[in-house]
C-alpha positions in Angstrom: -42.5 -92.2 38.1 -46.1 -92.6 39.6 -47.0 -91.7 43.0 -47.4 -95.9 43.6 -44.1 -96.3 42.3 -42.4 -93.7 44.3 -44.0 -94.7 47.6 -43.2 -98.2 46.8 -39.3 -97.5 46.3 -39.3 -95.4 49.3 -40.6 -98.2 51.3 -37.9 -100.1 49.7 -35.0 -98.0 50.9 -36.4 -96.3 54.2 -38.9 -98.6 55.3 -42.2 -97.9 57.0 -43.7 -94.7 57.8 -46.7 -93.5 59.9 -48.2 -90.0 59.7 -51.5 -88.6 61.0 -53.5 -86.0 59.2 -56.9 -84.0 60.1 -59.5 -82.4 57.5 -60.2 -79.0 59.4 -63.5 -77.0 58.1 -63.5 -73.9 57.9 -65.1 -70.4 57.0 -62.8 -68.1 54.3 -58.9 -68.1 54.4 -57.0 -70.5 56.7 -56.1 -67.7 59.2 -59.9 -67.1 59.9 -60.2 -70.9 60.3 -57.4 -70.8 63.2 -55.3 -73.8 61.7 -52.4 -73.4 63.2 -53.7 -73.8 66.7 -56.0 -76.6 65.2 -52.5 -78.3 63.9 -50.3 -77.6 66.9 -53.2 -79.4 69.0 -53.4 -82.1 66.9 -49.2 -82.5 66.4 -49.0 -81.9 70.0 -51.9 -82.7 72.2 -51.8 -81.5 76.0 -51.2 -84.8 78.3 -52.7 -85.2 81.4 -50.9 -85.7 84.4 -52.2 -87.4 87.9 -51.1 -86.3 91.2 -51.6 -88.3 95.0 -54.5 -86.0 97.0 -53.0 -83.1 98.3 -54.8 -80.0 100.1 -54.0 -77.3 96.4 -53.6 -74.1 97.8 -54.5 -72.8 94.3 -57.8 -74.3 94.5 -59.2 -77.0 91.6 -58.3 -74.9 89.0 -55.5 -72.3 87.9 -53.3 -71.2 84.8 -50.0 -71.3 84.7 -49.3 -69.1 81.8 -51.7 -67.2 79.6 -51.3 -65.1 76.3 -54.2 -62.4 75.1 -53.8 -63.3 71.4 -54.4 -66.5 70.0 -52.5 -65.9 67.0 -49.2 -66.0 69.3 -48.2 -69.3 70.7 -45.8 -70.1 73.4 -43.4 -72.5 71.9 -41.0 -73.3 75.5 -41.4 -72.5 79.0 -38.4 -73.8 81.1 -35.5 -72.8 83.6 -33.0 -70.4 82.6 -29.1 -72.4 81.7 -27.5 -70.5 84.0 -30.0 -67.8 86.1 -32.9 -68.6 88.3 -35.1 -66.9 85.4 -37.9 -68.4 83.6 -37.6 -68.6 79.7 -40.1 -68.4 77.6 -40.2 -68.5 73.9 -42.9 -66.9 71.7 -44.0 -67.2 67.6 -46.6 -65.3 65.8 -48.0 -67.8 63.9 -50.5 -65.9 61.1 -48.2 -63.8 59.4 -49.4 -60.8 60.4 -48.4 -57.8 63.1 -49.8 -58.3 66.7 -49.3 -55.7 68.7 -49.0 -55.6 72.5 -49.3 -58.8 73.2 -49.8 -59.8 77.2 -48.4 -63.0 78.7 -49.5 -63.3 82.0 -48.8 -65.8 84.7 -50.3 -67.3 88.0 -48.1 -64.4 89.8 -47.3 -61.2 88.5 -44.2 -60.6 86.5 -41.6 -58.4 88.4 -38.8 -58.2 86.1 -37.8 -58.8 82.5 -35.5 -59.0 80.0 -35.1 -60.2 75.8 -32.6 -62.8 75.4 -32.0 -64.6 71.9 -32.2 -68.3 71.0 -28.6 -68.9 73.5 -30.0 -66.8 75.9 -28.3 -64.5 75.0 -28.6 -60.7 76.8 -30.7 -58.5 73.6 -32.2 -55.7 75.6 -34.8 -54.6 78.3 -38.5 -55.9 78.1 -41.8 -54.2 78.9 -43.8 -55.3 82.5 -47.1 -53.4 82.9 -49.6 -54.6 86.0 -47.3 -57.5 86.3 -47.5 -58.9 83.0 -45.3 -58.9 80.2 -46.2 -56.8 76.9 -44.6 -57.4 73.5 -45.3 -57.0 69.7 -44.3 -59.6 67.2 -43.9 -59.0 63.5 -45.3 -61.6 61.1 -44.4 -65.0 61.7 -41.6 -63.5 64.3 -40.1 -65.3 67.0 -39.0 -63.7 70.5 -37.5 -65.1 73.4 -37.6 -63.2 76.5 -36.4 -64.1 80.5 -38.4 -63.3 83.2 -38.4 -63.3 86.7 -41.7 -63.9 88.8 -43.3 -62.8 92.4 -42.7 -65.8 95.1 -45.0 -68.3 94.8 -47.9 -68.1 97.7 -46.8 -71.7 98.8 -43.9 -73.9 97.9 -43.7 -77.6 98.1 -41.4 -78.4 100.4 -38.0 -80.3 99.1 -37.5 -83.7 98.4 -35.5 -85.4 101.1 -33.1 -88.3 99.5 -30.6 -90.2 101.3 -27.7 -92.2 99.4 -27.7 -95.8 101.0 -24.1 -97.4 102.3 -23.1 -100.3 99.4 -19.9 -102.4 99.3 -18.3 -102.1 95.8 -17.2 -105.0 94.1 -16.4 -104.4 90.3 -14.7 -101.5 88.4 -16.7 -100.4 85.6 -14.7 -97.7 83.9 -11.7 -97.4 82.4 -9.6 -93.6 81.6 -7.9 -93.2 77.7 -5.7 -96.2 77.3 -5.7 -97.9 80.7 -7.7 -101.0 80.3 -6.9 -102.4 83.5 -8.8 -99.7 84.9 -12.1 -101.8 85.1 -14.6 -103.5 82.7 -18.3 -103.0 82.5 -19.4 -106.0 80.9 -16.9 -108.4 82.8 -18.1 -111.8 83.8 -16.5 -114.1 86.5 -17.8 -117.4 85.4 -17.6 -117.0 81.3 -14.0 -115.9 80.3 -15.0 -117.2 76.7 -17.7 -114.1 76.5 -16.8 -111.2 74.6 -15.8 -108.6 77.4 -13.4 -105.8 78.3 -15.4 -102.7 77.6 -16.4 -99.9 79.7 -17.5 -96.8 81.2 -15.1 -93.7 80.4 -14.0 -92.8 83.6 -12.9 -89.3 82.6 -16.8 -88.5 81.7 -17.9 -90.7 84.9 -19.2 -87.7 87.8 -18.9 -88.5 91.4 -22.3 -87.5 92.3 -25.3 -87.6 89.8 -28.8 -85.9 90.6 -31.8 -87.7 88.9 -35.0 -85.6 89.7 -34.0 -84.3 92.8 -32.6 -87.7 93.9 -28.7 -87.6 94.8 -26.9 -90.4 94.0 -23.4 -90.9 94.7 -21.1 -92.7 93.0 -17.5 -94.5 93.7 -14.1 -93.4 92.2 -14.3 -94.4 88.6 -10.9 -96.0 88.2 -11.7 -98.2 91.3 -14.4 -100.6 92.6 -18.1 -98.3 92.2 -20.3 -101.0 91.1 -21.6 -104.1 92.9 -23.1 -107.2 91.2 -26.2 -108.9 91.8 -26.2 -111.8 93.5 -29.2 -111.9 96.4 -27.6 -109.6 98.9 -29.5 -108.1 101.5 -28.7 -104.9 101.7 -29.9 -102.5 104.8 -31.7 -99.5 104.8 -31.2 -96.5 106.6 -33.4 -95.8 109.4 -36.0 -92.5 108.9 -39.1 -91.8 107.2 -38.8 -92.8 103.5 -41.1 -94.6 100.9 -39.0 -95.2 97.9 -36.1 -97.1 96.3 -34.2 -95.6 93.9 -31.9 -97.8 91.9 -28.7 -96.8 89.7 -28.1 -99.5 87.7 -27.5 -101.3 83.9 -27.0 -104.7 82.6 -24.8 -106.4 80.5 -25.8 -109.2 77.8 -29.2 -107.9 77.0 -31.9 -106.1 79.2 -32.3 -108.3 82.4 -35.9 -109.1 84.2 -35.2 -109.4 87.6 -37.0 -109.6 91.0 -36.3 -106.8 94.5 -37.8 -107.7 97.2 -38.3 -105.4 100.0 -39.3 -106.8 103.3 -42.0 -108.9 101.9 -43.0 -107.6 99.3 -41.6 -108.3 95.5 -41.1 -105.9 92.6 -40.2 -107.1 89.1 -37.7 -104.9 87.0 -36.3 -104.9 83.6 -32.9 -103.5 83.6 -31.8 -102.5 80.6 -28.3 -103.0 78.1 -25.8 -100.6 79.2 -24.5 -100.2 76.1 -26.3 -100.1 72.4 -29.6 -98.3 71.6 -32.5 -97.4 73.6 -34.7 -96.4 70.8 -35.1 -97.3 67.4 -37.2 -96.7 64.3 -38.0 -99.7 61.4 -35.1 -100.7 60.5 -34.0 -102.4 56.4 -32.4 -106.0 57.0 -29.8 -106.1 54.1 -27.9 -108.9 52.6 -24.8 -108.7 51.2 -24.5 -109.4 47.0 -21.4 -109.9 44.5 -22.3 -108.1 41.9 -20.5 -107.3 38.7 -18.7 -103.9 38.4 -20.0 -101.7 35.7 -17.6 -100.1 33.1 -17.0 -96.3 33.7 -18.5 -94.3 30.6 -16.0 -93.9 27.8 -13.3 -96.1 29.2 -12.0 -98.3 26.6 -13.2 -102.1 26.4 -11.2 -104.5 28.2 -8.6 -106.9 26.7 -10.3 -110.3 25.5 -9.7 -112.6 28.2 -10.2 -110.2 31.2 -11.9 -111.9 33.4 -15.0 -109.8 35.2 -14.7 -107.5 37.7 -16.8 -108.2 40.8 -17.6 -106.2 43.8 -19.0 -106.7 47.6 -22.3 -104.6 48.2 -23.6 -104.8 51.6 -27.1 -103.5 50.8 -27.8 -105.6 47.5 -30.8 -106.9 48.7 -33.6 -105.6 51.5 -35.2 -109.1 53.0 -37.1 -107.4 55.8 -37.5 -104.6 57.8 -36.6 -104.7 61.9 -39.5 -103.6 64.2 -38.8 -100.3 65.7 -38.6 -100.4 69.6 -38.7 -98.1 72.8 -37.3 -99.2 75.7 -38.7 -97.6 79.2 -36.2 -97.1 81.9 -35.2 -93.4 82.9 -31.9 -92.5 81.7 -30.3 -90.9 84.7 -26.8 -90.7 82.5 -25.5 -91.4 79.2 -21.5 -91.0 77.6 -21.4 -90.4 73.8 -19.1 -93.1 74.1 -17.3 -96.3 75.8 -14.2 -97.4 76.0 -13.1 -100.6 74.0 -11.0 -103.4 75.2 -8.0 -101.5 74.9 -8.9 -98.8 76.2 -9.5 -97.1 73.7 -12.6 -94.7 72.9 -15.4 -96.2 71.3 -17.4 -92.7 69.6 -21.0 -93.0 69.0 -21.4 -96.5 71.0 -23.0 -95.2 73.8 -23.6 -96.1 77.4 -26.0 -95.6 80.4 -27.0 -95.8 83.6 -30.6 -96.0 84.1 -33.1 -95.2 87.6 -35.3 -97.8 88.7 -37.9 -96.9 91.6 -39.3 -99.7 94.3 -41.6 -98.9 96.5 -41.1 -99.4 100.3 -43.7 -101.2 102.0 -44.7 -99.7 106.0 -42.0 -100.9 108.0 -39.5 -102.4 105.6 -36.0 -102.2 106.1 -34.1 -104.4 103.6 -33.7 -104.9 100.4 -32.9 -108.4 98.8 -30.9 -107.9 95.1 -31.7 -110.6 92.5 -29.5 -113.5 92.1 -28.6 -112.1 88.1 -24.9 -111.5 87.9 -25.6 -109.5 84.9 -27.2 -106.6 86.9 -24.3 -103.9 88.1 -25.7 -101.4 90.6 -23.6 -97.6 90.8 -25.7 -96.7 93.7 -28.5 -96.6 96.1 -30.5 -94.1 97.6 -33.7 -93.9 99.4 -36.4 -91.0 99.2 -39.5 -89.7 101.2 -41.8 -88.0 98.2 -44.8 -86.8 99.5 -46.6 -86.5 96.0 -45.4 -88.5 92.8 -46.9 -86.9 89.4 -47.4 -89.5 87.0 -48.6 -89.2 83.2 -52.5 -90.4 82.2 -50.6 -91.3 79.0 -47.6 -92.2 77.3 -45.2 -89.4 76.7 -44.0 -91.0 73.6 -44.7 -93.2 71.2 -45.5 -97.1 72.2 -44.4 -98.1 68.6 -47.7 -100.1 68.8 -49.3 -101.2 65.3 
C-alpha cells in the first residue's frame, strides 16, 4: 500500500490528525546538536503567567530550580502524596553517564531522600552546600524527595468564607435508592427524560477548589438550589470574589450574575457527558450480507441470504473536536441511572465559576434558568490572582 493510500485509510477510520515538527541544524551527531532540549522546548514550551503588582521580595528575577548539566532534564516538580516534601523527578536524556549532577533551588536543600516512581522509600540522597548531588546512568530516570530551608517570605493564606444558601433539590441518589434525589429533574417538563444523578456515596461534604472551601449539603437530602433570580446575601467582611459550585442540565447554560450593579455572563456547563473531545467518525448503520466462513460447505439451494446489522458500514463525516472551559472542581467515574442504579464511565461534575465583586456590593442576583443547580457558595479575599498569557491547552482552533 502507498504512503497516500495508507494516510487516506487512516483518515478514514480515525479521522483527523495534527502534529508539529521542527528542522533543527546542527554540527556532528545529534547529542552535540542538543536535540532533546531543542524537542522538549518545542513539545513543551514554557507558558507565561501574569500576576496583579505586588512588592516581590525576590526581586524582578529569580530561579526556582536549577540543574548544572544540560543533558539532565527535570521531568516533575510537585508536592509529595502524602509528606510536606517536594518531589522532583529527573532523566538523563543523551545516553551517556553524568556524574554528580547539582539541582539547586531558590533556598538551600536541608534534607533528602530517593523515592521510586510511587514514592516509594529507596534510600538516602546526597546534600552538599545545600544542594542536591546525583549521578544518572544513560538515559536513567531518578526520583528523589526533598525537603527545603523556609522560604524568606510567605504569602499569606487565602481567606474563603462559605456563603448561607437555602437548598431546594436533591441531586444524588446512594446504590439502588432512586428516591434519593435527581440531578437533572425538572418541575415544569415531566415528559423530559430525567431521573439520574449524583452518587451520593462518592458525594464529599466539603470540597476544596484552590484553596476555596466549599461546603456542601447531605447528599441524600436537599444540597442544591435552582436558579430562578434569587437574591442571595453576602456575608459582611473584606472579600472581592464569587465563587460558584454549580452544573447544568440539558446542555451547557449561558446565564447572567449580577452583583450589586454590575453583570457577569457565565456558561455553565452539562453535568453529565464529556468535557473534551477529539474529531470524532459519524457512522451509519448498513445491512450487509454475511460472508461464508472458509471451507464451510455451500448452502442448500433455496437458502435465502444471510444478512447482518453493522453499525459502522459507512463514515459520512467526522464531529469537530471540542474543549469546554470551566474548572472542574469534582468529577464521579460515574452516575446513577433512573433506578438507581450505577451508570460506569458516564461521568459527572461540578464545575467553579468566579464573579468578581464590585466595591461595596453585597448581593448577588441568580439567573432566572431553572437548568442551573448551584451545590454551594463561597466568597474569597485574593490579594493576587495568577492568570496564564496563554492557553494551557489546546483551543482546537483550525
Amino acid at each position: 500500500m502507498s504512503s497516500a493510500s495508507r494516510a487516506a485509510s487512516l483518515t478514514r477510520y480515525i479521522g483527523h490528525h495534527h502534529f508539529v515538527y521542527a528542522i533543527a541544524g546542527h554540527k556532528h551527531d545529534w547529542r552535540e546538536g542538543k536535540i532533546p532540549n531543542r524537542a522538549a522546548r518545542l513539545n513543551q514550551p514554557l507558558i507565561a503567567f501574569q500576576s496583579s503588582t505586588h512588592p516581590g521580595p525576590y526581586g524582578k528575577s529569580f530561579s526556582l530550580v536549577k540543574v548544572n548539566n544540560d543533558r539532565v532534564r527535570i521531568l516533575a516538580l510537585k508536592k509529595a502524596e502524602a509528606t510536606d516534601e517536594i518531589i522532583v523527578r529527573l532523566v538523563e536524556m543523551n545516553g551517556a553517564h553524568a556524574g554528580k549532577v547539582r539541582l539547586a533551588f531558590n533556598v538551600p536543600v536541608i534534607a533528602a531522600r530517593e523515592v521510586n516512581g510511587q514514592e516509594q522509600p529507596l534510600g538516602p540522597a546526597t546534600i552538599q552546600n545545600g544542594e542536591l548531588v546525583a549521578s544518572f546512568g544513560a538515559y536513567e530516570p531518578r526520583t528523589f524527595a526533598l525537603k527545603l530551608t523556609p522560604a524568606k517570605s510567605r504569602v499569606s493564606p487565602l481567606q474563603s468564607q462559605p456563603v448561607s444558601i437555602e437548598y431546594e433539590l436533591s441531586t444524588a441518589s446512594r446504590m439502588g435508592r432512586p428516591a434519593d434525589g435527581s440531578f437533572d429533574w425538572l418541575p415544569n417538563n415531566p415528559v423530559a427524560s430525567q431521573g439520574r444523578a449524583l452518587p451520593a456515596e462518592m458525594l464529599p461534604g466539603e470540597i476544596n477548589f484552590a484553596g476555596i472551601r466549599f461546603n456542601l449539603g447531605a447528599p441524600a437530602s436537599p444540597n442544591a438550589l435552582m436558579a430562578h433570580g434569587q437574591t442571595i446575601n453576602l456575608p459582611p467582611g473584606k472579600y472581592d470574589r464569587i465563587y460558584l459550585l454549580a452544573a447544568a442540565i440539558s446542555g451547557d447554560q449561558k446565564a447572567t450574575f449580577r452583583v450589586g450593579g454590575h453583570a457577569t455572563d457565565l456558561t455553565i456547563q452539562e453535568w453529565t457527558g464529556f468535557i473534551g473531545q477529539w474529531e470524532d467518525r459519524i457512522w451509519k448503520t448498513t445491512e450487509e450480507i454475511s460472508q461464508q466462513r472458509p471451507g464451510a460447505p455451500p448452502p442448500p439451494a433455496g437458502t435465502p441470504l444471510r444478512t447482518r446489522t453493522n453499525p459502522y458500514g459507512e463514515m459520512t463525516g467526522i464531529r469537530p473536536g471540542f474543549i469546554k472551559r470551566a474548572d472542574v472542581a469534582w468529577y464521579s467515574s460515574q452516575r446513577r441511572a433512573p433506578d438507581g442504579s450505577p451508570e460506569p464511565y458516564a461521568y459527572s461534575y461540578l464545575f467553579a465559576h468566579m464573579i468578581d465583586i464590585p466595591p461595596g456590593a453585597r448581593t448577588l442576583v441568580l439567573p432566572d434558568n431553572e437548568r442551573i443547580r448551584i451545590l454551594a457558595i463561597s466568597v474569597a479575599n485574593e490579594r493576587w490572582v495568577v492568570t496564564p498569557a496563554q492557553p494551557l491547552y489546546d483551543t482546537l482552533e483550525r
